[in-house]
Legacy VTK file of the C-alpha trace (Angstrom):
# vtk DataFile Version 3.0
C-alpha trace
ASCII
DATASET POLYDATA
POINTS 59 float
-35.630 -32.493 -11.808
-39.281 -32.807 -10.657
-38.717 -29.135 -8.846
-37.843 -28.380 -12.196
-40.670 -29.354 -13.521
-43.097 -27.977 -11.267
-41.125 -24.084 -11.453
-41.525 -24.524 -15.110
-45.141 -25.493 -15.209
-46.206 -22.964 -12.541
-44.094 -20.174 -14.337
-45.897 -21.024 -17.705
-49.673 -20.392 -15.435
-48.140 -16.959 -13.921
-47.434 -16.174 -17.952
-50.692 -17.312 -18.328
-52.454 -15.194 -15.791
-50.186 -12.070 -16.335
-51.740 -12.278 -20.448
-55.821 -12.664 -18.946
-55.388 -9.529 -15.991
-56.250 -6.152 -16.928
-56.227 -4.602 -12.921
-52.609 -3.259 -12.187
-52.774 -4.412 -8.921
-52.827 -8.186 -9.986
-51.070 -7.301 -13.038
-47.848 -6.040 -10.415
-48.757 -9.469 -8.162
-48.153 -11.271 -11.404
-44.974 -9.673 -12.139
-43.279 -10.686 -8.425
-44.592 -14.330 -8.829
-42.691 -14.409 -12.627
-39.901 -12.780 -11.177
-39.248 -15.379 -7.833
-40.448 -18.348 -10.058
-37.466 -17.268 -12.561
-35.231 -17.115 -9.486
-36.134 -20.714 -8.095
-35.731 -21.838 -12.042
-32.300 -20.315 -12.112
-31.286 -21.725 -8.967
-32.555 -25.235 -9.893
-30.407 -25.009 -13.409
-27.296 -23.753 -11.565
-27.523 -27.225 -9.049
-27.999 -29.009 -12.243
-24.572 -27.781 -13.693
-22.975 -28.185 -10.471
-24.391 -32.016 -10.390
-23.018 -32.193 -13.986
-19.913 -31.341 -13.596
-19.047 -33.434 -10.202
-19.884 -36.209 -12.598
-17.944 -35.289 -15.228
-14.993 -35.178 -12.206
-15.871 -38.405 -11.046
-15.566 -40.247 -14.708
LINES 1 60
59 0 1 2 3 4 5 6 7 8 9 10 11 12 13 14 15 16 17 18 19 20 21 22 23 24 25 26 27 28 29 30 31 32 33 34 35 36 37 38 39 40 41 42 43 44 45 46 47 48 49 50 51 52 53 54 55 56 57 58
């Protein structure tokens, strides 16, 4: 959960930055950082339905 947390919060400050830079160069830099941070998010919600449902098996 807390890796989560921190892929949510640092996604939110690459939003952040992508809306404040005007050069392309940082603007592109932007754009890989929001697209691996939306990787490592979707990753961390795919082990979270995994975890789910081996506890729903266990009950």
């Amino acid at each position: 959960m807390e890796g989560m947390r921190q892929t949510r919060d640092q996604l939110n400050y690459a939003y952040a930055q992508f809306n404040t830079y005007s050069d392309p160069d940082l603007v592109d830099a932007c754009v890989y950082e929001i697209n691996a941070l939306q990787s490592r998010y979707s990753y961390f919600v795919r082990q979270m339905k995994q975890l789910d449902a081996a506890r729903e098996e266990a009950v």
